[in-house]
C-alpha positions as CSV (number, residue, x, y, z in Angstrom):
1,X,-41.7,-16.6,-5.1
2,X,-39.5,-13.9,-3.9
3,X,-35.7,-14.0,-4.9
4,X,-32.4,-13.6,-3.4
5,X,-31.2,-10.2,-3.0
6,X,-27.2,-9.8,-3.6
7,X,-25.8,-6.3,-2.4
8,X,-22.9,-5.3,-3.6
9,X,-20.8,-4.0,-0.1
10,X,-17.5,-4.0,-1.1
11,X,-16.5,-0.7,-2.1
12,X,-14.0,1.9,0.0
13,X,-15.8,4.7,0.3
14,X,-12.5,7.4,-0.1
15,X,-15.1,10.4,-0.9
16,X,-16.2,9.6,3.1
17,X,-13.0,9.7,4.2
18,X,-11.8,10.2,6.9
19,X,-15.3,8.5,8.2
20,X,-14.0,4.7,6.2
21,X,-10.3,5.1,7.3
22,X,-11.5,2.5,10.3
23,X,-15.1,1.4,8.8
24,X,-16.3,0.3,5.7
25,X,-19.0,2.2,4.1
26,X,-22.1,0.1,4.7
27,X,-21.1,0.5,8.5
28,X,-20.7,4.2,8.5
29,X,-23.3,5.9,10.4
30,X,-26.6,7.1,9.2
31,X,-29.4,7.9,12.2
32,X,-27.7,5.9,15.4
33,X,-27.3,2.6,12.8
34,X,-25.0,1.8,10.2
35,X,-26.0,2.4,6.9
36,X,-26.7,-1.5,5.6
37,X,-29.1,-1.7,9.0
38,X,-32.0,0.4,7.0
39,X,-31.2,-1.4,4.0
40,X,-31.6,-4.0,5.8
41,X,-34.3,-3.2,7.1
42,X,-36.5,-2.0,4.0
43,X,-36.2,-5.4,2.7
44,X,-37.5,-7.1,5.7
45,X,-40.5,-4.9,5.4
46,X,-40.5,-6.3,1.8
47,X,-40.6,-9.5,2.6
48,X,-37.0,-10.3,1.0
49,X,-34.8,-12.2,4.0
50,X,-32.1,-14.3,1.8
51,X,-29.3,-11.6,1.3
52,X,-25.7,-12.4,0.3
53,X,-22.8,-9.4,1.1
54,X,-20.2,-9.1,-1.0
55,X,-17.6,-7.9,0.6
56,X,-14.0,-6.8,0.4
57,X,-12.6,-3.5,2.3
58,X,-12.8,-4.6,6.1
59,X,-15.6,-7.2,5.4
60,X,-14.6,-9.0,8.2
61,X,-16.2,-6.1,10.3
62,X,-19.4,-5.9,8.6
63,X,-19.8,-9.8,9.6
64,X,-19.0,-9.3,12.8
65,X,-22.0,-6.8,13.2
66,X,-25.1,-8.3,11.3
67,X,-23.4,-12.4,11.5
68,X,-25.7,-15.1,9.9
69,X,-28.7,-12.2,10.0
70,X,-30.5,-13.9,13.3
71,X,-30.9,-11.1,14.9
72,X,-33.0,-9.5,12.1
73,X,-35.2,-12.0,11.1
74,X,-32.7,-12.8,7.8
75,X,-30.4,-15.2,6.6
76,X,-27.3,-13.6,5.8
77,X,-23.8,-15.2,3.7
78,X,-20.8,-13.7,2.7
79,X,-18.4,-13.4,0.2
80,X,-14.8,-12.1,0.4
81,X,-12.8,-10.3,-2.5
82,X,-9.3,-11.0,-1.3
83,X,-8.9,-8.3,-3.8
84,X,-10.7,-5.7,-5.7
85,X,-12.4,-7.3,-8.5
86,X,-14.8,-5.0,-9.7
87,X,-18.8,-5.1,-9.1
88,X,-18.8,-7.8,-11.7
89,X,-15.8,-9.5,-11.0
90,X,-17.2,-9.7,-7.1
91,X,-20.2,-11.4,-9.1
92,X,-18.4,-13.8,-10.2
93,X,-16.5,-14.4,-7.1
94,X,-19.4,-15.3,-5.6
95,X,-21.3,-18.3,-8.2
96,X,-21.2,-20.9,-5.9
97,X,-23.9,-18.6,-3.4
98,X,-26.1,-17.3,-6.4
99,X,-29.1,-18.5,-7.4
100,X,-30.6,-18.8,-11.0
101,X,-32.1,-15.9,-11.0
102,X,-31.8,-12.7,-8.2
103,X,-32.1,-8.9,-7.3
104,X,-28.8,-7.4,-7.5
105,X,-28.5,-3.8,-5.0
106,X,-25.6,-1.5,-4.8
107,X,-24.4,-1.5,-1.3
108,X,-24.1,2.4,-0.9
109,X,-27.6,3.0,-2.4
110,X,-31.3,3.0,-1.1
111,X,-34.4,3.0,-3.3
112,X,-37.6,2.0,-1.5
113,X,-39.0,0.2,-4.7
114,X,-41.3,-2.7,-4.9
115,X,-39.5,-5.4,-5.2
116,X,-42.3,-7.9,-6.2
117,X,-43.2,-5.8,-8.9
118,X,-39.5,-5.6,-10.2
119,X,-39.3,-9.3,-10.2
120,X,-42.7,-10.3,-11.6
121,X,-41.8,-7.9,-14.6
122,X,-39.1,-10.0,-14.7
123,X,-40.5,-13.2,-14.7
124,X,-42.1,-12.3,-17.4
125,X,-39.0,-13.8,-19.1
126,X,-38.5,-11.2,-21.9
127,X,-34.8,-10.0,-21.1
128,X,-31.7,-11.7,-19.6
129,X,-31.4,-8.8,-16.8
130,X,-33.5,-5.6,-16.0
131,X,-32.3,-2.0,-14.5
132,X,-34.6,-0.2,-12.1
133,X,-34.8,3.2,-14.1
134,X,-35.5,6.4,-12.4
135,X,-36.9,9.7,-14.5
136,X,-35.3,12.4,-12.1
137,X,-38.2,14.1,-11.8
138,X,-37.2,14.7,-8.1
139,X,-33.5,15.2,-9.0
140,X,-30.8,13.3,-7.6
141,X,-27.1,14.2,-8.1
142,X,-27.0,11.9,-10.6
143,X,-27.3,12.5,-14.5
144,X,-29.2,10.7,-16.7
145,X,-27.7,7.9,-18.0
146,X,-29.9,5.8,-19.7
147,X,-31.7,6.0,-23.3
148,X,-35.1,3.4,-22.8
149,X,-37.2,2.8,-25.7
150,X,-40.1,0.5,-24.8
151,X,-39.0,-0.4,-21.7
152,X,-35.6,-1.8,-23.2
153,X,-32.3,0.0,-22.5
154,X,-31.1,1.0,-25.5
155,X,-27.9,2.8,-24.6
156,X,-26.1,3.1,-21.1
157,X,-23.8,6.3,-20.4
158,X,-22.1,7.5,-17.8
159,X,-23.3,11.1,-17.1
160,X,-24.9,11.8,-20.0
161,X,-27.6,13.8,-19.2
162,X,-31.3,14.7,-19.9
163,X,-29.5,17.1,-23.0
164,X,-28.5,14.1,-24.5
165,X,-31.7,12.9,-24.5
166,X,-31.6,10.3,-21.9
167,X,-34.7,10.4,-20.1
168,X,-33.6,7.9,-16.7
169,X,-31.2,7.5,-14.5
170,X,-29.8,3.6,-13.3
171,X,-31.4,3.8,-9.9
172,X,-29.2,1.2,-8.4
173,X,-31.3,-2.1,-8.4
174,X,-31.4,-4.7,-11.0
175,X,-32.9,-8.1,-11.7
176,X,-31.2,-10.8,-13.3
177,X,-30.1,-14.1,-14.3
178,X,-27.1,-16.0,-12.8
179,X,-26.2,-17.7,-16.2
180,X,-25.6,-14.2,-17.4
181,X,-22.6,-13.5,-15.3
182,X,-21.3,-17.1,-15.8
183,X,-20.6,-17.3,-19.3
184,X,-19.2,-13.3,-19.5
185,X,-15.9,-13.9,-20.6
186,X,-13.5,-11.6,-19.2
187,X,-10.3,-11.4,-16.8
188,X,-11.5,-11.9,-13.5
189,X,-11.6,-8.4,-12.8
190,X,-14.5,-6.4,-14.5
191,X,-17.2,-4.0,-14.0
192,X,-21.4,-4.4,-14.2
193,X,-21.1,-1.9,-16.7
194,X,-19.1,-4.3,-18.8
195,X,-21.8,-7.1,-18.6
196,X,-24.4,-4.5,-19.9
197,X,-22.8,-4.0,-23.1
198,X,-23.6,-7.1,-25.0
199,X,-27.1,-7.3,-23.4
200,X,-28.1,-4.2,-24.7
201,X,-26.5,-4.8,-28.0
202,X,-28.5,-7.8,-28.0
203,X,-32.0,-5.8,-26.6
204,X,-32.3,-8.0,-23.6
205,X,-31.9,-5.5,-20.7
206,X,-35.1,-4.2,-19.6
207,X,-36.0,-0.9,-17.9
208,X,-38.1,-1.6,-14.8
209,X,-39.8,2.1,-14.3
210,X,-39.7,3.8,-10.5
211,X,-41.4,6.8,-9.6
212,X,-39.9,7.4,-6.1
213,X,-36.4,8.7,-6.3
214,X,-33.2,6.6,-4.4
215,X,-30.6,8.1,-2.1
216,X,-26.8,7.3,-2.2
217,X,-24.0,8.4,0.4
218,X,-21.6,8.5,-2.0
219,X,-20.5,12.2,-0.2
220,X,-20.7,13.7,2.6
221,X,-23.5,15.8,1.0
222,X,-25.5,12.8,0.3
223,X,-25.0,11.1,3.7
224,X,-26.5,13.8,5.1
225,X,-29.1,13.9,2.8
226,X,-30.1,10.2,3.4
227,X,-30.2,11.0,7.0
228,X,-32.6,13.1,6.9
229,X,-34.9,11.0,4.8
230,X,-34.3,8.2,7.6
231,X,-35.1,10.5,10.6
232,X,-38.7,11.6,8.4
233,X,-39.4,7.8,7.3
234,X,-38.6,6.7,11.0
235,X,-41.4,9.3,12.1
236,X,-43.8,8.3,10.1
237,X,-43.6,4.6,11.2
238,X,-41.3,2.8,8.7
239,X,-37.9,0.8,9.9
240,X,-39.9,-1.0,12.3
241,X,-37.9,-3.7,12.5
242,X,-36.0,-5.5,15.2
243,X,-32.2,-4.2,15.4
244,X,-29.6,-6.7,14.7
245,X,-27.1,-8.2,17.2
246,X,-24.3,-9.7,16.6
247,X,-22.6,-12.5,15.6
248,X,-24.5,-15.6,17.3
């Protein structure tokens, strides 16, 4: 049964500015579309149609352009960080709309993985949550920063690198359970990171393995990078679907 996806769409984007002075980074541009309109897209083509946004920095404009999801075949809700609460705090914000288990996507990353697979691997019930774990093997600007043993995360670290021996890189897609970010105790501000800790303390985040490599327009560099691996997808027949309209 496939699961709710929850993207994560409320960051500022100030390494794109002076592009999210006006627009919030999952609207800024990428082919003729915003950028959430191929991520949007991909998982239509996946079969994954219940998507939450959480939002924050000028949310209220993303609404406005993809609305209740209609016009793409999707059903779409919202939810609003009055302030910035970090990627788990924005989590937590949003309990009422999760369900007990669901894919969890950074809103400013793409990785065409399949998502069936992720979750079945999932459902297989052996950890609490599970990190799609890329080897780099195409590099991405990103280092390595995760040490997998087995398929378990053993160590997370923020730009470690393949010197350190890490061998993957957290590709930007997870798979988890709702009761996990429920009974995190912290301030109501916190990071993802932070809810990683005690899982892999305790051996129960798992390492879902991907071969294809993910994109992020975290730069101007990498916007421009993403583009172009739009514009070649389009070509080849992908992103077929309809293009959204606004609110109904």
């Amino acid at each position: 049964m496939r699961k709710q996806v929850v993207i994560l769409a409320g960051g500022l984007g100030t390494r794109l500015r002076p592009l999210t002075e006006k627009c919030p980074k999952p609207l800024v541009p990428v082919a003729g579309e915003p950028y959430l309109h191929w991520q949007m897209l991909e998982l239509k083509e996946r079969g994954y149609t219940d998507v939450v946004l959480l939002v924050a920095y000028l949310g209220e404009m993303i609404e406005e352009h993809f609305g209740n999801g209609q016009g793409l075949g999707m059903q779409i809700e919202y939810a609003y960080e009055r302030e910035p609460m970090g990627t788990g705090g924005a989590l937590k914000n949003a309990l009422e709309l999760l369900e007990d288990e669901f894919i969890l996507m950074n809103g400013d990353s793409f990785l065409p993985v399949e998502l069936d697979d992720l979750a079945g691997d999932f459902d297989a019930g052996r950890y609490e949550a599970m990190v799609a774990a890329y080897d780099n093997s195409v590099p991405t600007p990103v280092k390595n920063n995760l040490l997998v043993k087995n398929g378990t995360v053993w160590e997370y670290r923020r730009e470690a690198g393949a010197e350190s021996g890490f061998g993957f890189v957290d590709a930007g897609v997870y798979c988890l359970k709702k009761s996990v970010i429920a009974n995190f105790q912290a301030g109501p501000k916190f990071q993802l990171e932070d809810v990683w800790k005690p899982l892999i303390a305790a051996r129960q985040l798992g390492a879902f393995v991907v071969r294809e490599r993910f994109y992020d327009i975290g730069t101007p560099e990498r916007l421009a990078e993403f583009e172009a691996y739009v514009r070649t997808e389009r070509a080849r027949g992908r992103f077929s679907g309809s293009e959204p309209e606004g609110r109904p």
